[in-house]
TIRO-2110 file (N, C-alpha, C; in Angstrom, 1 decimal):
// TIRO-2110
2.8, -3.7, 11.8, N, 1, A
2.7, -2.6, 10.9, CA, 1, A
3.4, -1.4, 11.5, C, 1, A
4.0, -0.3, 10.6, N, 2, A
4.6, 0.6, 11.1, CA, 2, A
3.7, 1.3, 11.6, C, 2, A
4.2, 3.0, 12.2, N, 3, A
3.2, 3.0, 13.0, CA, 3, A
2.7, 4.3, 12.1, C, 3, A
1.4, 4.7, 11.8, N, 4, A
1.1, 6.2, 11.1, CA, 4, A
0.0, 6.5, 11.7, C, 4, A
0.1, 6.9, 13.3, N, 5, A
-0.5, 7.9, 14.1, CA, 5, A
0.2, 8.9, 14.3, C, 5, A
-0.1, 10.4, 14.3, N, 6, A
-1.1, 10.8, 13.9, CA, 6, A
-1.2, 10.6, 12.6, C, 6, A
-2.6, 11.1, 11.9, N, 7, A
-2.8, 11.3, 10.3, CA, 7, A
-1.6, 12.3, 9.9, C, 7, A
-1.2, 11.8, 8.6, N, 8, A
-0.4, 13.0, 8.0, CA, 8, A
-1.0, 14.2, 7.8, C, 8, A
-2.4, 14.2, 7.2, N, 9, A
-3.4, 15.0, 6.9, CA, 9, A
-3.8, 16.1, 7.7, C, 9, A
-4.2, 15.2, 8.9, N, 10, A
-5.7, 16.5, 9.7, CA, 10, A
-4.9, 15.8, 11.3, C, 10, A
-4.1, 15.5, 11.3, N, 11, A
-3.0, 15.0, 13.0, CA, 11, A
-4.2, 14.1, 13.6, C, 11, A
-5.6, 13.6, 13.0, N, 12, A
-6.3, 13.0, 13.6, CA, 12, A
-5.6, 11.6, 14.2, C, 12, A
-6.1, 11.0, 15.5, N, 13, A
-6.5, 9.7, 15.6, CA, 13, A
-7.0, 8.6, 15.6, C, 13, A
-8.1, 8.9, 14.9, N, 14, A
-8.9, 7.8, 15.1, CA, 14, A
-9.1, 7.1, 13.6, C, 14, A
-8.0, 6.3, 13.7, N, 15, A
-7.7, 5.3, 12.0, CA, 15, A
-8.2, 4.1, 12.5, C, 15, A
-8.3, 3.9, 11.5, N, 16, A
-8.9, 2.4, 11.1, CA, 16, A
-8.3, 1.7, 10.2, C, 16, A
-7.5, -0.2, 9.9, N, 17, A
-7.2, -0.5, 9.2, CA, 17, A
-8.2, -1.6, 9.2, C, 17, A
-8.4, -2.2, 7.6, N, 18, A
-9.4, -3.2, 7.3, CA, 18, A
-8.9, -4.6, 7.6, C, 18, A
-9.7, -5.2, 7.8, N, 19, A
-9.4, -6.4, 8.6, CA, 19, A
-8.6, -7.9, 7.6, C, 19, A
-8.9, -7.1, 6.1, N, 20, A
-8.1, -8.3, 5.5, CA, 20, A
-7.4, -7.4, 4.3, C, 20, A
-6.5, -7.8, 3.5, N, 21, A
-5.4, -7.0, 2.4, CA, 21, A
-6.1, -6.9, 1.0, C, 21, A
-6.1, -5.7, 0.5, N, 22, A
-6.9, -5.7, -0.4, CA, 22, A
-5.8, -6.0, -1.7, C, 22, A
-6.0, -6.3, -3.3, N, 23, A
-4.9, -6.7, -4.2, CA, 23, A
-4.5, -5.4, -4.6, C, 23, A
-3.7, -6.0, -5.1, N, 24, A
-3.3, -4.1, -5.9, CA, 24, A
-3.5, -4.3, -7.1, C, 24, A
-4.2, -5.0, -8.2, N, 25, A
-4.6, -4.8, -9.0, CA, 25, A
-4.0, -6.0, -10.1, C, 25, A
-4.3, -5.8, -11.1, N, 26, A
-3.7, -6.4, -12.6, CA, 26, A
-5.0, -7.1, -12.9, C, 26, A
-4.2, -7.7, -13.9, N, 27, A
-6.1, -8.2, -14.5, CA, 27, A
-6.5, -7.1, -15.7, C, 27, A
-8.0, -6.9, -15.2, N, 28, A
-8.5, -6.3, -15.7, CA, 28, A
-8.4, -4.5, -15.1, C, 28, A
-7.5, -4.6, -14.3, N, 29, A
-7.6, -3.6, -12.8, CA, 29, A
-6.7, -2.6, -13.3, C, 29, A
-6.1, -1.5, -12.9, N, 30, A
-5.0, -0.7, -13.1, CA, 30, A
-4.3, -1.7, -12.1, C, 30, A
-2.4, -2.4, -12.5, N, 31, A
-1.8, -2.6, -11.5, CA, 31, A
-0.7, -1.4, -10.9, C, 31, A
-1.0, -1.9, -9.5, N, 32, A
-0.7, -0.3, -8.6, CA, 32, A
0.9, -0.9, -8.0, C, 32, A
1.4, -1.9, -8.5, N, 33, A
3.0, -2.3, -7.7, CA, 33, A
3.2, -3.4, -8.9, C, 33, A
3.7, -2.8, -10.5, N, 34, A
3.6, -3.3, -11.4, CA, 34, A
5.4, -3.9, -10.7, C, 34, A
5.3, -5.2, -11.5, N, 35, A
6.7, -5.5, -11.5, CA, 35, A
7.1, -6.7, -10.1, C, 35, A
6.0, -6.3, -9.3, N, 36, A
6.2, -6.8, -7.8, CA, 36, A
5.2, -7.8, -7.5, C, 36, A
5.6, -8.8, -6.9, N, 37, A
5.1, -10.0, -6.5, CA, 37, A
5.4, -11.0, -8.0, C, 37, A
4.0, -12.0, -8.1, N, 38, A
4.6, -13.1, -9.6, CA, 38, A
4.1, -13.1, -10.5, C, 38, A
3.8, -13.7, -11.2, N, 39, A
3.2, -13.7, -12.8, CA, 39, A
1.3, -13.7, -12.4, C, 39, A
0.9, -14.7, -10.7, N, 40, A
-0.2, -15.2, -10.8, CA, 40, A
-0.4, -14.9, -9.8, C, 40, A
0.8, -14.2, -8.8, N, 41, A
0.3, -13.5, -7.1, CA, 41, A
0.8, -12.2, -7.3, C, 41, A
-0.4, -11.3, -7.2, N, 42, A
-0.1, -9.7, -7.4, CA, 42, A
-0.2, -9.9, -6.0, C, 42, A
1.2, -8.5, -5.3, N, 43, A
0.9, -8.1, -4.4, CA, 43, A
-0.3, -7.5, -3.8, C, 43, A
-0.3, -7.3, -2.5, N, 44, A
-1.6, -6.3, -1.6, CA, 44, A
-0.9, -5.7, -0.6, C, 44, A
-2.3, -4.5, -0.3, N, 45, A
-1.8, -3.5, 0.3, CA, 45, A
-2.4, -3.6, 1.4, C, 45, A
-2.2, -3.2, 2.3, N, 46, A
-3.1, -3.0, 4.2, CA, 46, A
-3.7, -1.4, 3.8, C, 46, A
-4.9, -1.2, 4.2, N, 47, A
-5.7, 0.1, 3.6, CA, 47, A
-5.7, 0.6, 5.3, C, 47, A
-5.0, 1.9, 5.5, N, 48, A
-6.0, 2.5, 6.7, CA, 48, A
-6.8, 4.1, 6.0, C, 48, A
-7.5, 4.0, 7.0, N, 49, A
-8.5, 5.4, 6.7, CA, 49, A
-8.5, 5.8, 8.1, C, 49, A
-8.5, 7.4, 7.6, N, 50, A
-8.7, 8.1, 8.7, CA, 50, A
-10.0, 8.5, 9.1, C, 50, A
-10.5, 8.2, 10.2, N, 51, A
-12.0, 8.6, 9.9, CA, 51, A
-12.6, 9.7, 10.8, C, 51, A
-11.5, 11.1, 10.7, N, 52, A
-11.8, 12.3, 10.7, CA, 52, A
-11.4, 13.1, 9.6, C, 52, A
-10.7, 12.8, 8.9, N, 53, A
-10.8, 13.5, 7.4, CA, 53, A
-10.9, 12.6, 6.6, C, 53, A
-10.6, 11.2, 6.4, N, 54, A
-11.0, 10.8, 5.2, CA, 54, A
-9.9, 10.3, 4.6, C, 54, A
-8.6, 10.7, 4.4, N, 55, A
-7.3, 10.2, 3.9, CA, 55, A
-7.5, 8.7, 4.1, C, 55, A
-7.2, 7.8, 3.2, N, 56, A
-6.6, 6.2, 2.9, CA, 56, A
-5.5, 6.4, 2.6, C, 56, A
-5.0, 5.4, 3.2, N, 57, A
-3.2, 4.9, 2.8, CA, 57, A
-3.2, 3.7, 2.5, C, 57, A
-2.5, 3.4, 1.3, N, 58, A
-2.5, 1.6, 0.8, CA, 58, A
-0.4, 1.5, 1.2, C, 58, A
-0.9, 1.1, 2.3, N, 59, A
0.5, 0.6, 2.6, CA, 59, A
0.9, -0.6, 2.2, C, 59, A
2.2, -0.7, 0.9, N, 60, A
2.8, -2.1, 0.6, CA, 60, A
3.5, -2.9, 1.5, C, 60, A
3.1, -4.0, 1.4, N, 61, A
3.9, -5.3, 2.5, CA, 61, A
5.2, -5.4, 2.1, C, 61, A
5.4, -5.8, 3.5, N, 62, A
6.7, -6.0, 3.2, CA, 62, A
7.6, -6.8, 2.1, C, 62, A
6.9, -7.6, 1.6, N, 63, A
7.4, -8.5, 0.1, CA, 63, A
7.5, -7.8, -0.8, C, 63, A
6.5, -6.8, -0.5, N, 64, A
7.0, -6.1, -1.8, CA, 64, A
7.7, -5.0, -1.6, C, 64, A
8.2, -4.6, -0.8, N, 65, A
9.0, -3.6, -0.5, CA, 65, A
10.3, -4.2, -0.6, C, 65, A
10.5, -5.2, -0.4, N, 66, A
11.6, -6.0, -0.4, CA, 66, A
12.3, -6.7, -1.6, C, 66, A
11.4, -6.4, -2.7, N, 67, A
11.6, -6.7, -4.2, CA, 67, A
12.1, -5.0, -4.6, C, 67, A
11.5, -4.1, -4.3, N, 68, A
11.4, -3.4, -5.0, CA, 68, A
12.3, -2.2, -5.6, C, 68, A
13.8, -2.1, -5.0, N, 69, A
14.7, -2.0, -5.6, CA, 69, A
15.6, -2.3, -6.3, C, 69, A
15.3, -3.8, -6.3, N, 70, A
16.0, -4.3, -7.7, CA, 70, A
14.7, -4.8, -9.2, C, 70, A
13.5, -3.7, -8.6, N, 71, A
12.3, -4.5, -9.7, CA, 71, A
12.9, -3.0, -11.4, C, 71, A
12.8, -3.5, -12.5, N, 72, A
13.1, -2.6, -13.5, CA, 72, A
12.1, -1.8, -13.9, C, 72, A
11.0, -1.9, -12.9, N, 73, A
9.6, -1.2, -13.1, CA, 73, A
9.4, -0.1, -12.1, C, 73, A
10.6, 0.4, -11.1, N, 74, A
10.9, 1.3, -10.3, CA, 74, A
11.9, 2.1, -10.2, C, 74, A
12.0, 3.0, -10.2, N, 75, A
13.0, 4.3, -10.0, CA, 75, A
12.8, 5.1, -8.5, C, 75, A
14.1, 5.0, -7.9, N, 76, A
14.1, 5.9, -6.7, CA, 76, A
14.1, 7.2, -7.1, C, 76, A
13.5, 7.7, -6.1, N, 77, A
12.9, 9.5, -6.7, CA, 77, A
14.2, 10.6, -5.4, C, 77, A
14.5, 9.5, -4.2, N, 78, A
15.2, 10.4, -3.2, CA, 78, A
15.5, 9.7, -2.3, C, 78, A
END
């Protein structure tokens, strides 16, 4: 995993990431990386928290980062 010490937020250290990937949705869910992964495997994200202020980051895998400029469901912003 890349590295996001310190917090963007509060420069804290003391993050925490969860021990398994959570989905990013579809279904019945909002999907949060529409376009990415397959018809029947939604991508997931690695969650850290910071647990001096509180900030979560849902960091996309690399699979899906890896799709994601040629997905028609994304626009580069910069």
């Amino acid at each position: 995993m890349t590295s996001i010490s310190p917090c963007p937020n509060c420069d804290g250290r003391n993050l925490y990431k969860a021990n398994k990937e959570v989905s990013s949705g579809g279904g019945h869910a909002p999907d949060y990386l529409p376009g990415l992964g397959g018809l029947f495997r939604k991508e997931k994200f690695k969650v850290v928290v910071c647990a001096d202020c509180g900030l979560t980051q849902l960091l996309a895998r690399s699979s899906a980062r890896s799709e994601i400029a040629e997905s028609s469901k994304w626009q580069r912003v910069c």
